[in-house]
GUVEX-742183 format. One record per atom (N, C-alpha, C): atom name; residue in one letter; chain; residue number from 1; x negated, y negated, z. Coordinates in steps of 0.1 Angstrom, whole numbers. Example, Ala and Ser with C-alpha at 12.3 -4.5 7.8 and 13.67 -1.06 7.14 Angstrom:
2
{a = N r = A c = A k = 1 px = -132 py = 57 pz = 78};
{a = CA r = A c = A k = 1 px = -123 py = 45 pz = 78};
{a = C r = A c = A k = 1 px = -132 py = 33 pz = 78};
{a = N r = S c = A k = 2 px = -128 py = 22 pz = 71};
{a = CA r = S c = A k = 2 px = -137 py = 11 pz = 71};
{a = C r = S c = A k = 2 px = -129 py = 0 pz = 79};
END
This chain:
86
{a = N r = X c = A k = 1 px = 49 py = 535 pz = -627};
{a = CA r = X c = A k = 1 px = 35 py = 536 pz = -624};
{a = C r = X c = A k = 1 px = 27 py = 530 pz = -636};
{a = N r = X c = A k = 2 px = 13 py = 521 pz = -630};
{a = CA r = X c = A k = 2 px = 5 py = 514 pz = -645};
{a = C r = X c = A k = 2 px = -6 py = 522 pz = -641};
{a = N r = X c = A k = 3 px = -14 py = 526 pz = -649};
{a = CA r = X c = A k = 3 px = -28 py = 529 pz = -651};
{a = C r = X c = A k = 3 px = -40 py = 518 pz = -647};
{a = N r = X c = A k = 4 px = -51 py = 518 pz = -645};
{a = CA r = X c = A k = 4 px = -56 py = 506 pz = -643};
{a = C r = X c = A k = 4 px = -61 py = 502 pz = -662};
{a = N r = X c = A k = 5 px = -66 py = 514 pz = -669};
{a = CA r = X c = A k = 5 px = -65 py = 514 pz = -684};
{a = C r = X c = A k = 5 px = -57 py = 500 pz = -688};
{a = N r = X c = A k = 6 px = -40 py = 505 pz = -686};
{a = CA r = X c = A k = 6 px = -33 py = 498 pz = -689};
{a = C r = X c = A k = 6 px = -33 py = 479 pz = -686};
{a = N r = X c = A k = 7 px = -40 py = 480 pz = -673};
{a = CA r = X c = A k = 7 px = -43 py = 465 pz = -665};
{a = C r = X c = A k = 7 px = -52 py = 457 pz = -674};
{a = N r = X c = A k = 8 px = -66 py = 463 pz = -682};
{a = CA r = X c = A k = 8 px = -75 py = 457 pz = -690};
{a = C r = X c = A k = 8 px = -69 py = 455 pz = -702};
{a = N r = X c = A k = 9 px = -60 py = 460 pz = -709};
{a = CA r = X c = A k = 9 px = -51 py = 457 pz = -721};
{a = C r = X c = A k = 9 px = -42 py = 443 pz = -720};
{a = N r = X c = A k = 10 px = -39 py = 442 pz = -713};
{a = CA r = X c = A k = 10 px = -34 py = 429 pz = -708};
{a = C r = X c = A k = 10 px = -35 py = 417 pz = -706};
{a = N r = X c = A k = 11 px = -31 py = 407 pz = -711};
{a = CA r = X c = A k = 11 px = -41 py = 392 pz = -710};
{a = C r = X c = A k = 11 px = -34 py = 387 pz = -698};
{a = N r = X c = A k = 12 px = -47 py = 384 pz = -690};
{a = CA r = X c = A k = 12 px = -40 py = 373 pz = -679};
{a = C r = X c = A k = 12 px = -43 py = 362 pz = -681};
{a = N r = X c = A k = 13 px = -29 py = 351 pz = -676};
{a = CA r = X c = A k = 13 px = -30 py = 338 pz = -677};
{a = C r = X c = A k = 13 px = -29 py = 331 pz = -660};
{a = N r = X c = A k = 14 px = -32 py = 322 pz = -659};
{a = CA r = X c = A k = 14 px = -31 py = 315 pz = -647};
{a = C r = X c = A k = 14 px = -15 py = 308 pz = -648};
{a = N r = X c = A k = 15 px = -7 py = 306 pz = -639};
{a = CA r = X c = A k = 15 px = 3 py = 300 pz = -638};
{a = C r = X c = A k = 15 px = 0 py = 283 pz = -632};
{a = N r = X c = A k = 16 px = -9 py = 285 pz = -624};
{a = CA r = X c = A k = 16 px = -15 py = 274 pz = -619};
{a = C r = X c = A k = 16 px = -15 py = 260 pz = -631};
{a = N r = X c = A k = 17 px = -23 py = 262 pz = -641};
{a = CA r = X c = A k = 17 px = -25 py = 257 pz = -654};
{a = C r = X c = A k = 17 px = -21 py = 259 pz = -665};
{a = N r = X c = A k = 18 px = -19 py = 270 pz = -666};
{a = CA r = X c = A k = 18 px = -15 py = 277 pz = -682};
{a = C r = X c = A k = 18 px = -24 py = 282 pz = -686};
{a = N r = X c = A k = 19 px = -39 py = 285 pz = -683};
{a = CA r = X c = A k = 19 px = -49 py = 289 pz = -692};
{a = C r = X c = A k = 19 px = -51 py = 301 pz = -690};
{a = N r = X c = A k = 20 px = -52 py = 310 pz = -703};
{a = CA r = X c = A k = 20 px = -55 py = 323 pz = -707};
{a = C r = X c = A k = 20 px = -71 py = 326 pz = -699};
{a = N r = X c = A k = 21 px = -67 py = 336 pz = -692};
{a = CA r = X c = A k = 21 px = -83 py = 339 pz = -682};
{a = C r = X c = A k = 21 px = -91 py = 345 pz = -692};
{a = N r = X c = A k = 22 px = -85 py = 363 pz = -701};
{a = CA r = X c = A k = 22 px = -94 py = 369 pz = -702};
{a = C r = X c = A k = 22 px = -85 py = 384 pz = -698};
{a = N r = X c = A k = 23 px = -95 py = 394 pz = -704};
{a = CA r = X c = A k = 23 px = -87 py = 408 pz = -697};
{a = C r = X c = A k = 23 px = -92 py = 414 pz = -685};
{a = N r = X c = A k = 24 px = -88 py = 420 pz = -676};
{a = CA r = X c = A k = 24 px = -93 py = 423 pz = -664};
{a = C r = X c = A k = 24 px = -106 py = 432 pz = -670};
{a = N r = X c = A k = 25 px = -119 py = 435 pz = -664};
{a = CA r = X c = A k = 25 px = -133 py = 442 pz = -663};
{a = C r = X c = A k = 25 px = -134 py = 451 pz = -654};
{a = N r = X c = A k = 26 px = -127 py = 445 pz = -645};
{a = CA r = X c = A k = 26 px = -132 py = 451 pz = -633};
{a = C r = X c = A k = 26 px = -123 py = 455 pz = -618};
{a = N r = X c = A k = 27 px = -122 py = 464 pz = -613};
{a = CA r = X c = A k = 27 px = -112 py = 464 pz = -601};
{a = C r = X c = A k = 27 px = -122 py = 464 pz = -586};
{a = N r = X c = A k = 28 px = -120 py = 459 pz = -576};
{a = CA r = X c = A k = 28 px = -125 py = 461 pz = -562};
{a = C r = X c = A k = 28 px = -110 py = 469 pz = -554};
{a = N r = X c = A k = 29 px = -118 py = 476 pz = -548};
{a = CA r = X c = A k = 29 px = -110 py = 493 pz = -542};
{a = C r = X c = A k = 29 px = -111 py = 487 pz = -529};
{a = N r = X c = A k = 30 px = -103 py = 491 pz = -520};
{a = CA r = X c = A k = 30 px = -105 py = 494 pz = -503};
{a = C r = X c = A k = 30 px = -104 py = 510 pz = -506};
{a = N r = X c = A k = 31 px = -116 py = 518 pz = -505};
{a = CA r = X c = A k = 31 px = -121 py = 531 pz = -502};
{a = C r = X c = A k = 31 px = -110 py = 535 pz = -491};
{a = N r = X c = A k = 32 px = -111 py = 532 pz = -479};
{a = CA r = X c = A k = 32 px = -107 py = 540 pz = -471};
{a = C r = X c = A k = 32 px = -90 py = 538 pz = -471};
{a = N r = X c = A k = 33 px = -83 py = 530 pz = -480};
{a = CA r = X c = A k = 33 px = -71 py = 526 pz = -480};
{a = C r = X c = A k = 33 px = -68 py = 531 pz = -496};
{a = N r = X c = A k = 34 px = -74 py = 536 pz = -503};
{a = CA r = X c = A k = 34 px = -71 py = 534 pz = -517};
{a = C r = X c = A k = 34 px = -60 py = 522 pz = -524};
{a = N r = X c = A k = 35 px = -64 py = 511 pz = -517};
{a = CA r = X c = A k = 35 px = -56 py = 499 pz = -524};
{a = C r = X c = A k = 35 px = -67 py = 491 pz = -530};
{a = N r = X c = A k = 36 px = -64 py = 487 pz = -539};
{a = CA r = X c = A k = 36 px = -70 py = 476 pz = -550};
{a = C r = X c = A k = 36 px = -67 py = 462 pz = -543};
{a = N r = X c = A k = 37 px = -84 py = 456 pz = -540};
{a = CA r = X c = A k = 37 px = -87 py = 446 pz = -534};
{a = C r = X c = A k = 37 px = -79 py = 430 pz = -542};
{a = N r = X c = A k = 38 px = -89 py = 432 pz = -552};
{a = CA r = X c = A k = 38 px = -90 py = 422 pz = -564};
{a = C r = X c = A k = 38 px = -89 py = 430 pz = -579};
{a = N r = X c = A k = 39 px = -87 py = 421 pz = -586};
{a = CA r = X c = A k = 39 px = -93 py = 425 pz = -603};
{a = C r = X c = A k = 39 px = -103 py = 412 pz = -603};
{a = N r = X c = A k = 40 px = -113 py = 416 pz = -616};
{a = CA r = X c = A k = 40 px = -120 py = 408 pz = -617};
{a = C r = X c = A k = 40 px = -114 py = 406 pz = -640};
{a = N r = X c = A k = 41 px = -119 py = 391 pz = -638};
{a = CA r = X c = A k = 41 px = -120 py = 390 pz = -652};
{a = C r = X c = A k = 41 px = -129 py = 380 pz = -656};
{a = N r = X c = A k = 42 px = -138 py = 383 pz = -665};
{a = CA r = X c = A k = 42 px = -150 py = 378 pz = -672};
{a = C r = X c = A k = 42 px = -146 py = 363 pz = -674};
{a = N r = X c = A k = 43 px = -161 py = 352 pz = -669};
{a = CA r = X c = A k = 43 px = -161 py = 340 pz = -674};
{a = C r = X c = A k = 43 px = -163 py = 337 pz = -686};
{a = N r = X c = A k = 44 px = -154 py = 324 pz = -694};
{a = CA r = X c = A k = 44 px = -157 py = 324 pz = -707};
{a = C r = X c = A k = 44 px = -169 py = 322 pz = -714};
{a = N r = X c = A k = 45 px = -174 py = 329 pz = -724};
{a = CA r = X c = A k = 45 px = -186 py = 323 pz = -729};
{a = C r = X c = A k = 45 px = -195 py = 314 pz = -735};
{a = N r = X c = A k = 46 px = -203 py = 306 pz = -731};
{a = CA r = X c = A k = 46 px = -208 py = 291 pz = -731};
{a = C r = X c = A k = 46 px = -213 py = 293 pz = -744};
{a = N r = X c = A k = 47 px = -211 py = 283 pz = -754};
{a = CA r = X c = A k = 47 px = -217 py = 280 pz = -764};
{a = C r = X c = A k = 47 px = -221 py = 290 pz = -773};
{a = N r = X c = A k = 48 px = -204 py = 295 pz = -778};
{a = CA r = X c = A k = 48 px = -207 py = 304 pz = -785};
{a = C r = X c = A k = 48 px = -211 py = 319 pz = -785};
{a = N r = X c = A k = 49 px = -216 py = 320 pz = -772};
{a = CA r = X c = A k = 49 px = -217 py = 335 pz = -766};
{a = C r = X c = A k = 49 px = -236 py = 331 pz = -763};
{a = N r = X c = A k = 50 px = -242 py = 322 pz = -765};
{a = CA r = X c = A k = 50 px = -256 py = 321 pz = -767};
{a = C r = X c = A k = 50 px = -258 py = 322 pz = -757};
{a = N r = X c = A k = 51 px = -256 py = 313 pz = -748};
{a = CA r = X c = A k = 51 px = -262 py = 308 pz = -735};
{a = C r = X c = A k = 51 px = -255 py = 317 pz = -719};
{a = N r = X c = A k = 52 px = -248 py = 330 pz = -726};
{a = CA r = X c = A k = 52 px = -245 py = 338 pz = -715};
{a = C r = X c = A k = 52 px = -231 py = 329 pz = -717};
{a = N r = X c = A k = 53 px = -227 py = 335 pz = -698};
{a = CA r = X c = A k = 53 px = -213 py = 337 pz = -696};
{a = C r = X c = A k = 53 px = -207 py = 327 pz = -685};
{a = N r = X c = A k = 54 px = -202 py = 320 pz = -685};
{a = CA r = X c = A k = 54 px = -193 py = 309 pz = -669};
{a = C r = X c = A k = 54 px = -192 py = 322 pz = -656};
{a = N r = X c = A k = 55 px = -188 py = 318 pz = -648};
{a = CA r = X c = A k = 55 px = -182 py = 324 pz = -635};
{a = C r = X c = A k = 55 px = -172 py = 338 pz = -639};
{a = N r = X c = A k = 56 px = -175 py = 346 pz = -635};
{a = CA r = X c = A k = 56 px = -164 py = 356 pz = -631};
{a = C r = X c = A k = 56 px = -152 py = 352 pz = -621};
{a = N r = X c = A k = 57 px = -136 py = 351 pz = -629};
{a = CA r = X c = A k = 57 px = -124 py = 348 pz = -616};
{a = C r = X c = A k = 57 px = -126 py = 362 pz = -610};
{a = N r = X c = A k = 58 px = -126 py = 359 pz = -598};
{a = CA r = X c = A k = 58 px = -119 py = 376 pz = -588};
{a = C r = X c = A k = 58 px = -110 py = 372 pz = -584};
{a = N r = X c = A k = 59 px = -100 py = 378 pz = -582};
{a = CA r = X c = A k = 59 px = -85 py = 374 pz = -586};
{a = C r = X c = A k = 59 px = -78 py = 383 pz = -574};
{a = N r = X c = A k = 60 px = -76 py = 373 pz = -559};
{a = CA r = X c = A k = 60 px = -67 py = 391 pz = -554};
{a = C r = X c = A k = 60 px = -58 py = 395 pz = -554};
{a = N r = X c = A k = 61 px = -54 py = 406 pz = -550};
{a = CA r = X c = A k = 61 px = -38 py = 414 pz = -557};
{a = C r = X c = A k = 61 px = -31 py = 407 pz = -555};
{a = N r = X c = A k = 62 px = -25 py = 398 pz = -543};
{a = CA r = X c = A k = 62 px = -20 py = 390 pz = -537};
{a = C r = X c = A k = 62 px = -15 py = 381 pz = -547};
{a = N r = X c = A k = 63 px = -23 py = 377 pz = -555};
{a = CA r = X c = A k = 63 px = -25 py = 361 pz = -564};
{a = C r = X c = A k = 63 px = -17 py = 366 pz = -577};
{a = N r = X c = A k = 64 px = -15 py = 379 pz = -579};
{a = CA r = X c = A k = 64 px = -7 py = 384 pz = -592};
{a = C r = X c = A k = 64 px = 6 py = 379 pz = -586};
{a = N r = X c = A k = 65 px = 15 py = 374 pz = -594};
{a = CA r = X c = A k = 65 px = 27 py = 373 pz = -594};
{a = C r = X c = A k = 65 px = 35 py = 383 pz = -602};
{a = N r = X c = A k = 66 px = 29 py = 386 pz = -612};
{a = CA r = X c = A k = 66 px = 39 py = 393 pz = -620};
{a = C r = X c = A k = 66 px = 32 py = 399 pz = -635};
{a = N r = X c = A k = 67 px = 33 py = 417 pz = -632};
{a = CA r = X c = A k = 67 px = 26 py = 422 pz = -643};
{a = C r = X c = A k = 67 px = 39 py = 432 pz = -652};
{a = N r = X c = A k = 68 px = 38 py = 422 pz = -666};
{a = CA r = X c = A k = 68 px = 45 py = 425 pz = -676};
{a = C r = X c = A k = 68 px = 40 py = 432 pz = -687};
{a = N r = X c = A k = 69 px = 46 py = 435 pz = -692};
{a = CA r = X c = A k = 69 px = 43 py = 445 pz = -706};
{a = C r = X c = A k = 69 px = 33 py = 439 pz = -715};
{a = N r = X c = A k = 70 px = 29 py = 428 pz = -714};
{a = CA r = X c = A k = 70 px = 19 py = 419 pz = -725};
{a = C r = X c = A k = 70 px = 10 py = 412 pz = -718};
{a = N r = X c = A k = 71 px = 16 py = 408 pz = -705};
{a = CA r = X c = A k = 71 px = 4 py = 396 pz = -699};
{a = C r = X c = A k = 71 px = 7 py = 399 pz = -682};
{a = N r = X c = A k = 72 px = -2 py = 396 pz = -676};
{a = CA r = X c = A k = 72 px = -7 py = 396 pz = -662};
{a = C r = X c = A k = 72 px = -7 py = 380 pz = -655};
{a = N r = X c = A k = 73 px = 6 py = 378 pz = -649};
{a = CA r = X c = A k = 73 px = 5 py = 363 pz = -645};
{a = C r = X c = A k = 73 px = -1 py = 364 pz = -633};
{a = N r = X c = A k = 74 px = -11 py = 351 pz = -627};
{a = CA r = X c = A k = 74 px = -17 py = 352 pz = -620};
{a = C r = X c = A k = 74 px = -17 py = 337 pz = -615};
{a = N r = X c = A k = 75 px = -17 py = 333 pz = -601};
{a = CA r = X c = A k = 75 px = -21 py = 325 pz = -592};
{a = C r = X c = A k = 75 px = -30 py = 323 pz = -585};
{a = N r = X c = A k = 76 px = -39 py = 309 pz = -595};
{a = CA r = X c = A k = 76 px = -54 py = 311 pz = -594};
{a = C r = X c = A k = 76 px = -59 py = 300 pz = -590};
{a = N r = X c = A k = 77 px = -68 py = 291 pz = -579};
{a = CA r = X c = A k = 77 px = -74 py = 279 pz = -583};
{a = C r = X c = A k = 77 px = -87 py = 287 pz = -583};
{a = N r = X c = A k = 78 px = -99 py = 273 pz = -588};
{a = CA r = X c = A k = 78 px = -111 py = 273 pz = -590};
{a = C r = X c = A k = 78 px = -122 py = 280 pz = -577};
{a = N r = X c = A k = 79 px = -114 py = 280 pz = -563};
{a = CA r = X c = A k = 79 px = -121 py = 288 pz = -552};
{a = C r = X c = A k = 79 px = -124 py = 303 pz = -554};
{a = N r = X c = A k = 80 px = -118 py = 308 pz = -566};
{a = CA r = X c = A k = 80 px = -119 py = 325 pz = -567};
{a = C r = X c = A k = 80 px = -124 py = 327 pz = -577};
{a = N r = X c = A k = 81 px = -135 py = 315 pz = -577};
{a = CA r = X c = A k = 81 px = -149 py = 321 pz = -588};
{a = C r = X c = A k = 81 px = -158 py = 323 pz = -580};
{a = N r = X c = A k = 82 px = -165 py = 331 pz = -592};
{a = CA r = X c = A k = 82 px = -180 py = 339 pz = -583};
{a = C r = X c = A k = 82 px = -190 py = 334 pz = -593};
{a = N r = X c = A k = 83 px = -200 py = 338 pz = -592};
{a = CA r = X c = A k = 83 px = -213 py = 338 pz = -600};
{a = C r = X c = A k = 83 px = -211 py = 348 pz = -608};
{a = N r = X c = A k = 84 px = -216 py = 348 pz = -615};
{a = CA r = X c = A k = 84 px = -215 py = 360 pz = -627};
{a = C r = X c = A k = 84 px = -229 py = 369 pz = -625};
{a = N r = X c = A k = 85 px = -227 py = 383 pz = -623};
{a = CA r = X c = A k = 85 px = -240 py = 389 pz = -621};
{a = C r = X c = A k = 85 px = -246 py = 399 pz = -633};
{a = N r = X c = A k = 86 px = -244 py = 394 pz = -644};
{a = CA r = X c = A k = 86 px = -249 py = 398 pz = -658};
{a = C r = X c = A k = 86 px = -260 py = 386 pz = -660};
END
């Protein structure tokens, strides 16, 4: 059994590319199923952190391949970004 705690400790990388996403922020629930839709993890920060933040990946469970003791591999293209709402 993982914690969701334990899910944000975790770096996810894309397998797709190799690139390091970020740690998960955020989970989307199905309420009436208590299954976890997606994770969400924060876009990188533009210039420094000044100019705010890129896209949020939402990532769905589906697209995890494989969660290990250090990192969250994940299968990702560019269609499972969002807008960032910060």
């Amino acid at each position: 059994m993982i914690r969701a705690s334990d899910l944000a400790m975790r770096e996810v990388i894309n397998t797709t590319d190799g690139r390091r996403l970020g740690n998960i922020v955020d989970v989307e629930l199905d309420l009436s199923t208590g299954k976890i839709l997606a994770v969400v993890v924060p876009g990188q920060a533009k210039a420094f952190g000044i100019f705010g933040r890129g896209d949020d990946y939402v990532i769905p469970w589906e697209n995890i391949k494989k969660i290990g003791e250090d990192v969250i591999l994940v299968e990702l293209s560019d269609r499972y970004m969002r807008r960032s709402t910060r």
